[in-house]
C-alpha positions as CSV (number, residue, x, y, z in Angstrom):
1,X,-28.4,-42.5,25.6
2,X,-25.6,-41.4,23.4
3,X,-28.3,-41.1,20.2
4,X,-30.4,-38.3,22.4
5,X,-26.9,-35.9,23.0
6,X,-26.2,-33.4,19.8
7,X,-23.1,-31.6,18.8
8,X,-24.7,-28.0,20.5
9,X,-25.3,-29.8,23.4
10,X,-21.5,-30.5,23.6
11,X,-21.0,-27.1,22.3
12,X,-22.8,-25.6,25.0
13,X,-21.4,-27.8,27.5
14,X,-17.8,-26.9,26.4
15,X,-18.4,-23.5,25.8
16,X,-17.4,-23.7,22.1
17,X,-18.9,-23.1,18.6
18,X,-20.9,-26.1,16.9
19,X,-18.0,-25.5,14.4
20,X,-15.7,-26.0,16.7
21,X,-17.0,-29.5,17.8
22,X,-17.3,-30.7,14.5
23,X,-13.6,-30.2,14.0
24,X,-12.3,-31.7,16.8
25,X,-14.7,-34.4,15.7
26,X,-13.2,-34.6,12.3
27,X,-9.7,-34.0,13.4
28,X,-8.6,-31.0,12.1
29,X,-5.4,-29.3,12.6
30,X,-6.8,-26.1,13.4
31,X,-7.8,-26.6,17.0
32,X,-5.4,-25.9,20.2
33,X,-5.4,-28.9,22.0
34,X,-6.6,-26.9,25.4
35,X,-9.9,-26.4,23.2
36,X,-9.6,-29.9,21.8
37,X,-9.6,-31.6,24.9
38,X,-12.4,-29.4,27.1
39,X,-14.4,-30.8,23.5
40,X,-13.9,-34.3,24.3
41,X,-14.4,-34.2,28.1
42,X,-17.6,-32.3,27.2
43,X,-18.8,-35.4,25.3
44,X,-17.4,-38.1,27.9
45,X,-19.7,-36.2,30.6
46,X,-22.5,-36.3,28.2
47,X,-22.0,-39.7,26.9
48,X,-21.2,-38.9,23.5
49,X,-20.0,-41.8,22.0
50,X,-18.4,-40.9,18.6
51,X,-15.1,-43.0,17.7
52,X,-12.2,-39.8,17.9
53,X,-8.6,-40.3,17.4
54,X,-6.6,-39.5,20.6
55,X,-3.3,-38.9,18.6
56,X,-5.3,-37.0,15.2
57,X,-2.2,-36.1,13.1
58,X,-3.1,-32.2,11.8
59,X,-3.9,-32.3,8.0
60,X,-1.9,-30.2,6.0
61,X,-4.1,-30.0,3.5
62,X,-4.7,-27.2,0.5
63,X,-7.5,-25.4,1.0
64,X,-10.0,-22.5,-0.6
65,X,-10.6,-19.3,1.4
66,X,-14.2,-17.9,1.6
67,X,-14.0,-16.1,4.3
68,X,-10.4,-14.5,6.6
69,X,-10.2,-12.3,9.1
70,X,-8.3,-8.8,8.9
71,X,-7.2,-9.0,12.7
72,X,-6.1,-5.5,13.9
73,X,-3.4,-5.7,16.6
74,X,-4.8,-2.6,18.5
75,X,-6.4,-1.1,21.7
76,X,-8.4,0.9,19.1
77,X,-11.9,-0.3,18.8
78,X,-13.4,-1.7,15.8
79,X,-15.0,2.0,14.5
80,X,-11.8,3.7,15.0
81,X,-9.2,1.4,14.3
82,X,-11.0,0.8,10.5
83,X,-10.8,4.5,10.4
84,X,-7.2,4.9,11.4
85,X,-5.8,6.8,8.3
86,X,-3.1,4.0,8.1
87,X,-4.9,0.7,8.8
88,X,-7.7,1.9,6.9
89,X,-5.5,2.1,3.7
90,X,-4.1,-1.6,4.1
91,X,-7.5,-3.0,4.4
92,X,-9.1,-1.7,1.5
93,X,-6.2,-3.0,-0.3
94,X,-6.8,-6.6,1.2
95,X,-10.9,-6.2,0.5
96,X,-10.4,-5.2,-3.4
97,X,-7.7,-8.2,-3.5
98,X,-10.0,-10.4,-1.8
99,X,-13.0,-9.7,-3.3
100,X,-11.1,-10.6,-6.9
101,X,-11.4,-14.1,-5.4
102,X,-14.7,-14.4,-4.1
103,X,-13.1,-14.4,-0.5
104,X,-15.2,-12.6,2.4
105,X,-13.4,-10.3,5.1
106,X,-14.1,-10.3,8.1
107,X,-12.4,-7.4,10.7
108,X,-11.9,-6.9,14.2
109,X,-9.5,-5.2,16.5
110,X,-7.9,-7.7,19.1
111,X,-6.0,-5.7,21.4
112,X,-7.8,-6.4,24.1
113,X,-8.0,-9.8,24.0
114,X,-4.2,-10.5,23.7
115,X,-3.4,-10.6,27.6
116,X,-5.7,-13.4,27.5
117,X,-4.5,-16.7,25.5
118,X,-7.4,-18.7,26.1
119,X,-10.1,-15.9,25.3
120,X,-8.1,-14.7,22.0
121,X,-8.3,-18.0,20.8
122,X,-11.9,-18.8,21.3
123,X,-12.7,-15.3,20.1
124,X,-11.2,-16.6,16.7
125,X,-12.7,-20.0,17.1
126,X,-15.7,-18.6,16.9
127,X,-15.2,-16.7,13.9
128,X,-14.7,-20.0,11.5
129,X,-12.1,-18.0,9.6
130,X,-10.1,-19.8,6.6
131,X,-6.9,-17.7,7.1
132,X,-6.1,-14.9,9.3
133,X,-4.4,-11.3,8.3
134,X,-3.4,-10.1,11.7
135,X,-2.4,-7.0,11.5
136,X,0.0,-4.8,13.0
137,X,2.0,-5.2,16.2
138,X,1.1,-8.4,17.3
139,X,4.4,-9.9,20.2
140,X,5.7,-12.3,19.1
141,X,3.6,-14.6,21.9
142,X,0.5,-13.6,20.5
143,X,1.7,-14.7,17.3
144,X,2.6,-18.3,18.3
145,X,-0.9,-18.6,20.1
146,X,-3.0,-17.7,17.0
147,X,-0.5,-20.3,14.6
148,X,-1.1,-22.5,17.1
149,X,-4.4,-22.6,15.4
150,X,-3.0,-23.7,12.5
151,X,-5.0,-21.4,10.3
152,X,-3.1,-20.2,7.6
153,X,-1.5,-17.0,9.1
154,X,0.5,-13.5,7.6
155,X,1.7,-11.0,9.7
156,X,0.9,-7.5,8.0
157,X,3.6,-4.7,9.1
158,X,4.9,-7.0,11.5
159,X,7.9,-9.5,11.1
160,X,9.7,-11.6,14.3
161,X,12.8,-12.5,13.4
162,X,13.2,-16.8,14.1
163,X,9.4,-17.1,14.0
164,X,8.0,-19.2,10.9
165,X,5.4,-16.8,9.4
166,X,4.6,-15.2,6.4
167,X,4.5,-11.7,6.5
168,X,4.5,-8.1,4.3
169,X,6.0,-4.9,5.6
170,X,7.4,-2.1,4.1
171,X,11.2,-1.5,3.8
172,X,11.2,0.4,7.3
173,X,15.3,0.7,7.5
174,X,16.1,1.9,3.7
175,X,13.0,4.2,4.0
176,X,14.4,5.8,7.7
177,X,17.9,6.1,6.3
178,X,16.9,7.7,3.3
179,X,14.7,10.1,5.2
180,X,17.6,10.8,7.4
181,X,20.1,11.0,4.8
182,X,18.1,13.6,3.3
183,X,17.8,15.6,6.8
184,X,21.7,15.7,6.4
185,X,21.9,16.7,2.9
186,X,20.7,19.5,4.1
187,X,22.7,20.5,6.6
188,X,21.9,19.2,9.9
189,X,23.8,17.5,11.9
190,X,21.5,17.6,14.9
191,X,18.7,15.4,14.9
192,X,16.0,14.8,17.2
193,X,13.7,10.7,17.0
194,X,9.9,10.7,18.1
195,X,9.1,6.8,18.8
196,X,12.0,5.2,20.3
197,X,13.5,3.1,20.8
198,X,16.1,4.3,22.7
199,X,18.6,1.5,22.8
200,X,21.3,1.8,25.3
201,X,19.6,4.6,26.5
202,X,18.2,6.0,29.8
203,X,14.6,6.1,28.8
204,X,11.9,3.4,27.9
205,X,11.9,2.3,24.3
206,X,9.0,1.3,22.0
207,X,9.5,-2.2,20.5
208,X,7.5,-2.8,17.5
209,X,9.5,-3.8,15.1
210,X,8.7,-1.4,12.8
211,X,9.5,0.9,14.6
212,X,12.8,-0.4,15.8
213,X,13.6,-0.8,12.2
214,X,13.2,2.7,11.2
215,X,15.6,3.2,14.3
216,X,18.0,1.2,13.5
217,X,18.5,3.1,9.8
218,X,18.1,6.9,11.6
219,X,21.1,5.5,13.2
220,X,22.7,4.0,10.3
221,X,22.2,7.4,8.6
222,X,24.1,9.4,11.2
223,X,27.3,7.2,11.6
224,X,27.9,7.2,7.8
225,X,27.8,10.5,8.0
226,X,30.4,10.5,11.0
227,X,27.6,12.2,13.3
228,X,27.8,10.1,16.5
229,X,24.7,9.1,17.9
230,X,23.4,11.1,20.8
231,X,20.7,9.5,22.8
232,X,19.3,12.7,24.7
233,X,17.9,13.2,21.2
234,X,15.8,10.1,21.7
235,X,12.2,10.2,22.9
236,X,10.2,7.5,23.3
237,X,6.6,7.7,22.1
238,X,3.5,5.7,21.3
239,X,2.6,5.7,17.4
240,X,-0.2,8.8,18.1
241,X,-0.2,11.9,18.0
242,X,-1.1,13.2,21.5
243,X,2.3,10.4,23.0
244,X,4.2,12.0,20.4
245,X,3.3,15.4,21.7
246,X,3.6,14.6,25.4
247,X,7.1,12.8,24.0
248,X,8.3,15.9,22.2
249,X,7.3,18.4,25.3
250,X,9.7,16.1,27.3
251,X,12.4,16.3,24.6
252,X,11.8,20.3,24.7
253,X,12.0,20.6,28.6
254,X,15.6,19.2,28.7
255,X,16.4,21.5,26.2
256,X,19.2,19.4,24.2
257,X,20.1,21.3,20.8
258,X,18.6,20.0,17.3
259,X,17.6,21.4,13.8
260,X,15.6,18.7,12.4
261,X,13.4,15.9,14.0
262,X,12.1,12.6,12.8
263,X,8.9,11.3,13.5
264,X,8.7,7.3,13.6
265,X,5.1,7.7,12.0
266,X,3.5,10.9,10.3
267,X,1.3,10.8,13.4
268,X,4.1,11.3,15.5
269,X,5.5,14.1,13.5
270,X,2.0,15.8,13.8
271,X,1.7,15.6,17.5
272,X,5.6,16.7,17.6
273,X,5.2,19.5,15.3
274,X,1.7,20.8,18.0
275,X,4.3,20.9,20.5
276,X,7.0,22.8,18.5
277,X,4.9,25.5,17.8
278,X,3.2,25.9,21.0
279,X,7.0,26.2,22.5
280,X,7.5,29.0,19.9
281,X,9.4,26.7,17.7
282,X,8.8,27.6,13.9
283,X,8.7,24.8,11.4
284,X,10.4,24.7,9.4
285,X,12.3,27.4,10.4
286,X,13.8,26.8,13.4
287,X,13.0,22.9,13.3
288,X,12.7,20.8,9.9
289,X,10.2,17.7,10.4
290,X,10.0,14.6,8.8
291,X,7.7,11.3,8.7
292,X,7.4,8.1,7.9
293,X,3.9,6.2,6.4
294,X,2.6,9.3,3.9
295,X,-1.1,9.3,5.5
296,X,-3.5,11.4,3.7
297,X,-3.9,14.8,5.3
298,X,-0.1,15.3,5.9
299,X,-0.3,16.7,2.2
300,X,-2.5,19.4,3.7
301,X,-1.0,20.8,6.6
302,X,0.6,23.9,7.0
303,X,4.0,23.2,6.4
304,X,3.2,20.3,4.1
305,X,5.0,17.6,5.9
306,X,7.9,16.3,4.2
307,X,7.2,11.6,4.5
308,X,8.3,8.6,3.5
309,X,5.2,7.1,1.2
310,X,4.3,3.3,1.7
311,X,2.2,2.1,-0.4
312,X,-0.8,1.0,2.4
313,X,-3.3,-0.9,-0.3
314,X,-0.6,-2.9,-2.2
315,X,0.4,-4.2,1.0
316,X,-3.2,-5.3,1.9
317,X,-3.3,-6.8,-1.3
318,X,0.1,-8.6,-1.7
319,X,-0.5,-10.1,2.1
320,X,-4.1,-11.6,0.5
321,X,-2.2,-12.8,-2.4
322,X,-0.1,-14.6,0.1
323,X,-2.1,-15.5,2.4
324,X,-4.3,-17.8,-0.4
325,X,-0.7,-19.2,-1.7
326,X,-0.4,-20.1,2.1
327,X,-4.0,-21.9,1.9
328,X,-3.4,-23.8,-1.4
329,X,0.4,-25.1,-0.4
330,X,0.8,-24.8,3.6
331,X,4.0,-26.6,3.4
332,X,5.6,-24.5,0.8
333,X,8.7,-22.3,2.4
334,X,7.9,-18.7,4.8
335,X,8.4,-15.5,3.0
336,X,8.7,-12.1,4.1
337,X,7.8,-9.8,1.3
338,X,9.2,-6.5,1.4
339,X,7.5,-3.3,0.0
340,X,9.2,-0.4,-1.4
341,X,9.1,2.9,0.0
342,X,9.5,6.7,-1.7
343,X,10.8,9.8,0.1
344,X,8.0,12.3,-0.6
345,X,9.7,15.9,-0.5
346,X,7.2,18.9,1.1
347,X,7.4,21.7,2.7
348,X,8.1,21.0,6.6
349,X,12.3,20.3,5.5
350,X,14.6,22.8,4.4
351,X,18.5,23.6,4.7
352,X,20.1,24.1,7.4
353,X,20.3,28.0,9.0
354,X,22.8,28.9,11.5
């Protein structure tokens, strides 16, 4: 009898949240039709008889958050990635924004879960999130998996160029040029890259965006200058500090000439400057260094390392801000908001010495 079958019995028999049932049951857009469908074969087997439209048009319909997930793009687990002295920035930003509006957040790392579609999907499922921060380098296949959703949806230091989504992000190519344009005010001509990518080039490159992005103005930098672009200067490098050191030892070995370096992160410019000096490299000496993000102990080391500041917890805050515009008016038009950034002088640059 169709009377003695409950929605957790179809839950469990689909492998899905009660939640979940009960939108599919109500027709709600945010459900991916694989999940939609295991649903309503769950309830055919059981002999669920509840009327459900088999062509449910998704509701577009405003809506108030009470509770979104800050969804970290990253191998790193939930402990360390919430301690990262970069994410951990942009989501105290996002908490104090949300918390102005009664909103909950919830935070997890999802790395791990992105070579898997199906399991990503029901992961966030589960969570009954009204709108979804994810947060950092998310491809751009990932990203059309989790709007298929439709959950209202900002990337957060992360853009893909022809994708329609909301997203906040620094000004990564006016903050690299101006970090690079500064290298060359000084005098050098010779500048090594920690992070990649290396386009055109013989080694593999990094592509997140931000990351290409602050390549694209180191390069910009150097031709206005009339300083051609020499790619066995390039090293490609993961965003931390011990890729960036293995990255800079390879860059060392081949023994290519250079004055100044910059790091795609400050991270990378820490694990760079380790292998400097272990090489019997001074800095700033022999080599100026420079960053890119301002993270808190950079202040501190010995040399202070000359960055490029972003302002982390306004951009936790303006992608909240968004993301609740998103919520009340899902078919008003995509915008990428761009953040300012400030070249921080320190300690780690100085003028060229022949």
């Amino acid at each position: 009898m169709a009377g003695s079958i409950t929605v957790k019995d179809i839950a469990r028999q689909a492998e899905v949240s009660v939640g979940t049932v009960s939108r599919v049951f109500n027709n709600h857009s945010n459900v991916t039709e694989e999940i939609r469908e295991r649903v309503l074969k769950a309830a055919a087997t059981l002999g669920y008889a509840r009327m459900v439209s088999e062509n449910p048009q998704p509701r577009s319909e405003p809506r108030k958050l009470k509770e979104i997930g800050f969804l970290y793009c990253s191998y790193l687990d939930n402990i360390a990635a919430t301690n990262n002295p970069f994410w951990s920035h942009i989501l105290n930003g996002a908490e104090n924004a949300a918390r102005r509006s009664n909103i909950k957040v919830t935070y997890r790392a999802i790395g791990e879960l992105t070579s898997n579609p199906q399991l990503l999907l029901e992961s966030i499922n589960k969570m009954e999130l009204g709108g979804i921060l994810l947060v950092g380098p998310a491809e751009a296949e990932t990203i059309k998996h989790i709007k298929s959703l439709n959950i209202p949806l900002v990337l957060v230091d992360n853009h893909v160029p022809g994708l329609s989504v909301d997203s906040v992000l620094c000004d990564n190519y006016e903050g690299a040029k101006a970090a690079v344009d500064y290298l060359i005010a000084k005098g050098h001509r010779d500048i090594a890259f920690i992070g990649g990518p290396v386009e055109n080039g013989p080694r593999p490159i990094n592509k997140v965006f931000t990351v290409e992005r602050r390549a694209a103005g180191y390069r910009t930098a150097l031709l206005n200058a009339g300083i051609p672009i020499n790619y066995d200067l390039f090293e490609a490098s993961d965003l931390y500090p011990e890729s960036a050191y293995e990255a800079c030892k390879r860059l060392i070995a081949r023994k290519p000439h250079f004055t100044a370096l910059f790091g795609a992160n400050d991270s990378t410019a820490i694990g760079a400057m380790k292998a400097l000096r272990e090489a019997g490299v001074r800095v700033p000496e022999d080599v100026s260094i420079i960053g890119f993000d301002d993270i808190d102990m950079v202040e501190h080391l010995t040399p202070a390392l000359c960055t490029v500041r972003i302002d982390k917890e306004a951009m936790g805050s303006v992608a909240v801000r968004r993301l609740i515009a998103r919520a009340e008016d899902p078919e008003m038009v995509t915008i990428t908001s761009m953040l300012e950034v400030e070249l921080i002088e320190r300690d780690s640059v100085i003028p060229y010495q022949e």
